[in-house]
C-alpha positions as CSV (number, residue, x, y, z in Angstrom):
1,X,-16.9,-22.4,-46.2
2,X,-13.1,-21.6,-46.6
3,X,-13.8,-18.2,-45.2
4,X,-16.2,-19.5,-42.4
5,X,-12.9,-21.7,-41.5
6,X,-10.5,-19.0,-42.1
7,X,-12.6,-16.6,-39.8
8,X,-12.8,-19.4,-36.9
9,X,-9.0,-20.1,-36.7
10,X,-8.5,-16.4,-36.5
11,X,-11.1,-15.9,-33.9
12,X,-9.3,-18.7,-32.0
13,X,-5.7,-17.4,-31.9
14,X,-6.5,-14.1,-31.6
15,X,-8.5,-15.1,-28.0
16,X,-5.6,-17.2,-26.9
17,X,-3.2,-14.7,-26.7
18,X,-5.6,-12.5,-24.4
19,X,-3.9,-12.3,-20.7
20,X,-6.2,-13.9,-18.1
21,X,-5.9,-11.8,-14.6
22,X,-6.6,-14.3,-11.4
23,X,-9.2,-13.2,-9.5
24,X,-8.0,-13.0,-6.3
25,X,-10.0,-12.4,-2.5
26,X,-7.8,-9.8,-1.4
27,X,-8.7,-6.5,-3.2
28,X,-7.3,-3.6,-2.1
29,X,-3.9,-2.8,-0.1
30,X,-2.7,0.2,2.0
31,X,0.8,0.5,4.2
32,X,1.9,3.5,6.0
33,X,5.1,4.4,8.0
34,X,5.1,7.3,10.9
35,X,7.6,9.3,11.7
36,X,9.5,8.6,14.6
37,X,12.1,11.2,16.6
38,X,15.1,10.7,14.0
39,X,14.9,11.0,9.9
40,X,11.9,8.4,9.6
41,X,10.1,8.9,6.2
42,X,6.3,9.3,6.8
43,X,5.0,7.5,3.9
44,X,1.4,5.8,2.8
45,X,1.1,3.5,-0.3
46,X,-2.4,2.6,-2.2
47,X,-2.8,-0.9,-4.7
48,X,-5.8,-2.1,-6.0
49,X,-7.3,-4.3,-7.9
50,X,-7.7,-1.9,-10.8
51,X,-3.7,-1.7,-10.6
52,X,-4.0,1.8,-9.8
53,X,-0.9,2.5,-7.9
54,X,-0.8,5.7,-5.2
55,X,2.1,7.3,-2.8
56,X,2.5,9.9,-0.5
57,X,5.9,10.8,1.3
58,X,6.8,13.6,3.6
59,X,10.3,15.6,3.8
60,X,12.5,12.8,5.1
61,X,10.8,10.1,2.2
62,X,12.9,9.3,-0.9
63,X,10.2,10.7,-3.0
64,X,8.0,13.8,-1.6
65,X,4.6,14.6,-2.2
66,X,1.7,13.1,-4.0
67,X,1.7,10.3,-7.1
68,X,0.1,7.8,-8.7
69,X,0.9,5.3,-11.4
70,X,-0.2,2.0,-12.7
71,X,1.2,-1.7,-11.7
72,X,1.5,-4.6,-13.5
73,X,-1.0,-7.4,-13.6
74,X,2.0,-9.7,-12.2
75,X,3.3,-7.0,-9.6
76,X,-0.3,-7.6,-8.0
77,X,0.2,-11.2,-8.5
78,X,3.3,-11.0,-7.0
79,X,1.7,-8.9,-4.1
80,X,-0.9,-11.3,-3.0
81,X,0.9,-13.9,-3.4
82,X,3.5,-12.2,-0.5
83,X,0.6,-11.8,1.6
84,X,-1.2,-15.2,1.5
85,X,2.6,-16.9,2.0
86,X,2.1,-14.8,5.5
87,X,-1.0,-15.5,6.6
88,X,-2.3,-12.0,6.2
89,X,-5.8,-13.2,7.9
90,X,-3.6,-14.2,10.7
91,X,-1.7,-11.8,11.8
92,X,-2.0,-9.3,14.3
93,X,-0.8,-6.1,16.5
94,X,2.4,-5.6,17.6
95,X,2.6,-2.7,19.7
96,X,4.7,-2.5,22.4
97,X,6.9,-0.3,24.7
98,X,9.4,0.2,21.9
99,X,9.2,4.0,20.9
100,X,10.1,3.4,16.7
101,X,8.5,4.0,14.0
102,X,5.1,2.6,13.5
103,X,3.7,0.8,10.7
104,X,-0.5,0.4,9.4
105,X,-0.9,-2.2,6.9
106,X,-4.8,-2.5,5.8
107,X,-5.8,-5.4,3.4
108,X,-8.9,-5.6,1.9
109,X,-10.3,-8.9,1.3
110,X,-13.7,-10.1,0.2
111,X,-16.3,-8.0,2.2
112,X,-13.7,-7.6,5.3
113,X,-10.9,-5.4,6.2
114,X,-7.6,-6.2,8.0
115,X,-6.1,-4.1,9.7
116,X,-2.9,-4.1,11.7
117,X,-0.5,-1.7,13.7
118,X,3.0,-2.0,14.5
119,X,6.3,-1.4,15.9
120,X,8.9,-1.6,13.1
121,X,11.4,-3.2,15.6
122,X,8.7,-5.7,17.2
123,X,7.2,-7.7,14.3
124,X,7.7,-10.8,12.8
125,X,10.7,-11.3,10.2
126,X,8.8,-12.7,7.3
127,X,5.7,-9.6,7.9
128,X,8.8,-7.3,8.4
129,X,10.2,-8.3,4.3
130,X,6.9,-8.3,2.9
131,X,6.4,-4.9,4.2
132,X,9.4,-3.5,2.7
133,X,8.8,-5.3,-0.7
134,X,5.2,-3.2,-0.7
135,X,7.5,0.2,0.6
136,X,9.8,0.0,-2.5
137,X,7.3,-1.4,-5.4
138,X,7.4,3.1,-6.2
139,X,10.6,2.3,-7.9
140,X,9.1,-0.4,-10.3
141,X,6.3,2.2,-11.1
142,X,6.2,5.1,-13.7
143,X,4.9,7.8,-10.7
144,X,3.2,10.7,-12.2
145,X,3.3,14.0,-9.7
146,X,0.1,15.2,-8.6
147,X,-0.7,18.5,-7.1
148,X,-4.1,17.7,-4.9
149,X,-3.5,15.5,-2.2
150,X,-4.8,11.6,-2.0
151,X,-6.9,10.7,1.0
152,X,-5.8,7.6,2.3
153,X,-7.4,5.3,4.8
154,X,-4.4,4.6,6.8
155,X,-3.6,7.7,9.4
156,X,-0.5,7.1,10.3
157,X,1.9,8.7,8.2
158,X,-0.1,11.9,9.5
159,X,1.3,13.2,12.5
160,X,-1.3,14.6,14.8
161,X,-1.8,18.5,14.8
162,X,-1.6,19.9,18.3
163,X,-5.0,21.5,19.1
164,X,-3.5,25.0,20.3
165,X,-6.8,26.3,21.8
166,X,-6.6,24.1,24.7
167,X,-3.3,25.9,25.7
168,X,-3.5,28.0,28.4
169,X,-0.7,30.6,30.0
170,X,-1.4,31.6,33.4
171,X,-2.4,35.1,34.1
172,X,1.1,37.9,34.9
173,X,2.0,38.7,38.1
């Protein structure tokens, strides 16, 4: 009986001190940033539920190339917590005549998808911070190089390649 006693109290501190993750609707979260005609970094950031963490940036981005890392449990927290303060359900386009940099955030939530384009210059102040909280969680993450690239969902950060067959030179004189 001591040891049936002895086992139980064991069993019951030893689960107490287990972490409990939230379950949360929003599951996974992509941002990408374009280039524009200046030094703009083209960038593209991946977080999941599985904390998996992924980046891409071109020349003119802090960091260049291809990583991935792990997040904490409360960096996600953190990250969805940012999002629902904003009404990410709510939100919208904001495209507009202003020739800046352009922004893709895509948040996946339950069985939908959200997804909205921007001017840098044109959006809201409050969707403007929470986007460059998500831009700089890379420097709270250990990045590990990779040398095959990540396929993202966002297409932004990829500028388009000019179809050169469909250029034609008139015929000489």
């Amino acid at each position: 009986m001591r040891y049936f006693l002895s086992a139980m109290l064991a069993i019951t501190i030893l689960s107490c001190n287990k972490p409990v993750h939230k379950q949360y609707e929003i599951t996974k979260v992509e941002l990408a940033t374009s280039g524009c005609l200046g030094t703009c970094a083209s960038t593209a950031i991946s977080l999941d539920t599985s904390l998996d963490f992924k980046y891409y940036g071109d020349r003119f981005a802090h960091i260049k190339g291809y990583y991935t890392g792990k997040i904490t449990n409360s960096l996600w927290d953190t990250l969805v917590l940012k999002l629902t303060s904003i009404n990410y359900k709510e939100l919208h386009d904001y495209n507009g005549p202003v020739d800046d940099q352009g922004i893709e955030l895509i948040i996946h939530y339950r069985n939908q998808v959200k997804r909205i384009t921007a001017e840098s210059t044109i959006i809201p102040d409050t969707l403007k911070q929470t986007i460059k909280w998500i831009q700089n969680i890379y420097k709270l993450v250990r990045l590990h190089p990779l040398k095959d690239s990540i396929k993202f969902e966002t297409t932004i950060q990829y500028p388009p390649i000019p179809n050169i067959n469909m250029v034609k030179f008139p015929p000489p004189k």
